[in-house]
C-alpha positions in Angstrom: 74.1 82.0 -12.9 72.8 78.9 -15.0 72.5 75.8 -13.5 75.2 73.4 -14.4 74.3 70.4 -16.7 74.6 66.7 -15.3 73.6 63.7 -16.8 73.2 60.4 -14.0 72.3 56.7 -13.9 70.4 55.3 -11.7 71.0 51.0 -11.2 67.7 49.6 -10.6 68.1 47.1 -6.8 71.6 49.2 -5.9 72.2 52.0 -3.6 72.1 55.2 -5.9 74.7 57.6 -4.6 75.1 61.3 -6.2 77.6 63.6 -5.7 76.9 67.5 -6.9 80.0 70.0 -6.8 78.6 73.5 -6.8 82.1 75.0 -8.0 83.5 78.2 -5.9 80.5 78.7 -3.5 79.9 77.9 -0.2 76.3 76.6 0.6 77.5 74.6 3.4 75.3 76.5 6.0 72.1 78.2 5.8 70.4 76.3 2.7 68.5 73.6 2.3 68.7 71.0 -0.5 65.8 69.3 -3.3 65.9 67.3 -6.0 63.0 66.0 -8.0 63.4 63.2 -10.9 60.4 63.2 -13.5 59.9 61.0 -16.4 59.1 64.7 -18.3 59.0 68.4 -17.4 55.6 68.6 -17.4 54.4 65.1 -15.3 52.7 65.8 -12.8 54.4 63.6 -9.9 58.0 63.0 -9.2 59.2 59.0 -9.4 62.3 60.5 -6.4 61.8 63.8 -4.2 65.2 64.1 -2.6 65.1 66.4 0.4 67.3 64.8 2.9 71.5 65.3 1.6 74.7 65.8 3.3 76.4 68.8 2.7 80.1 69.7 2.7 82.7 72.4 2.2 85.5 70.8 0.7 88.0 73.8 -0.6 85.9 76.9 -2.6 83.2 74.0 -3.5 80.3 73.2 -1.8 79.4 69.1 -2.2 75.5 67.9 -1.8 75.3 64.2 -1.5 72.5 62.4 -1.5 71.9 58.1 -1.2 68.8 56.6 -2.1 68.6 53.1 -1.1 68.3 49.8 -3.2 65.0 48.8 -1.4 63.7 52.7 -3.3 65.6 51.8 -6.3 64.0 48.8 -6.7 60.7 49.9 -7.1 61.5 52.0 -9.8 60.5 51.3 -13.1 63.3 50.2 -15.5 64.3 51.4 -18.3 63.0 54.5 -18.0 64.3 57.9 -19.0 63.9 61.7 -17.3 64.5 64.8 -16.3 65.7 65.6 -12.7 66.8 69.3 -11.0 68.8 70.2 -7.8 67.7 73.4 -6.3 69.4 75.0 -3.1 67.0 77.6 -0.6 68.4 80.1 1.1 66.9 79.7 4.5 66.7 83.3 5.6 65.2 84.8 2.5 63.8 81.9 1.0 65.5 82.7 -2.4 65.5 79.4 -4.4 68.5 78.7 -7.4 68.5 75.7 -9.5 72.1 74.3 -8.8 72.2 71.3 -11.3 69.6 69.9 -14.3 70.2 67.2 -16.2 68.8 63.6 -17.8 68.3 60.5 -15.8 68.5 56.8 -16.9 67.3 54.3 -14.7 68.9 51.1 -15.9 66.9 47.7 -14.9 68.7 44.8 -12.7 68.9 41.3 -13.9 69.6 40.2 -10.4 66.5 40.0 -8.0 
């Protein structure tokens, strides 16, 4: 299965709150959760490496949350552009599927 496209936004001094649907599958148990943001495929460090979310079964969907907070968000540079991937593990085998891939925007804050 391909990993589902998703463009987000990211507001520079605000909480950043993201909401993945993983239609008709349940990874509400046994999996763990990362997300890396990049400002290209191939840069060498991430500017966010997600690994804590909250994770839901809401009908046949699975929903992975994640909050980064505006004190993080802050200290990103802004504008910026990138790339970004969610990837699920399977805990018992270790398989790894890329859930979600997409752009990122990072828009910058007048207000400080």
């Amino acid at each position: 299965m391909s990993a589902a496209q998703l463009d987000v936004v990211i507001e520079q001094g605000s909480d950043f709150v993201q909401l993945w649907e993983i239609q008709d599958r349940d990874l509400s148990s046994g999996y763990t959760f990362a997300a890396k943001f990049r400002t290209m495929h191939a840069a060498p460090t991430a500017i966010l490496n997600l690994t804590t979310f909250t994770v839901a079964k809401s009908g046949s969907h699975t929903h992975v949350t994640c909050r980064v907070p505006a004190a993080t968000t802050t200290a990103l540079t802004a504008p910026t552009m990138g790339v970004y991937d969610l990837e699920a593990t399977q805990t018992s085998t270790g398989y790894i599927s890329r859930e979600f891939e997409g752009s990122y925007y990072i828009t910058p804050e007048a207000t400080r």
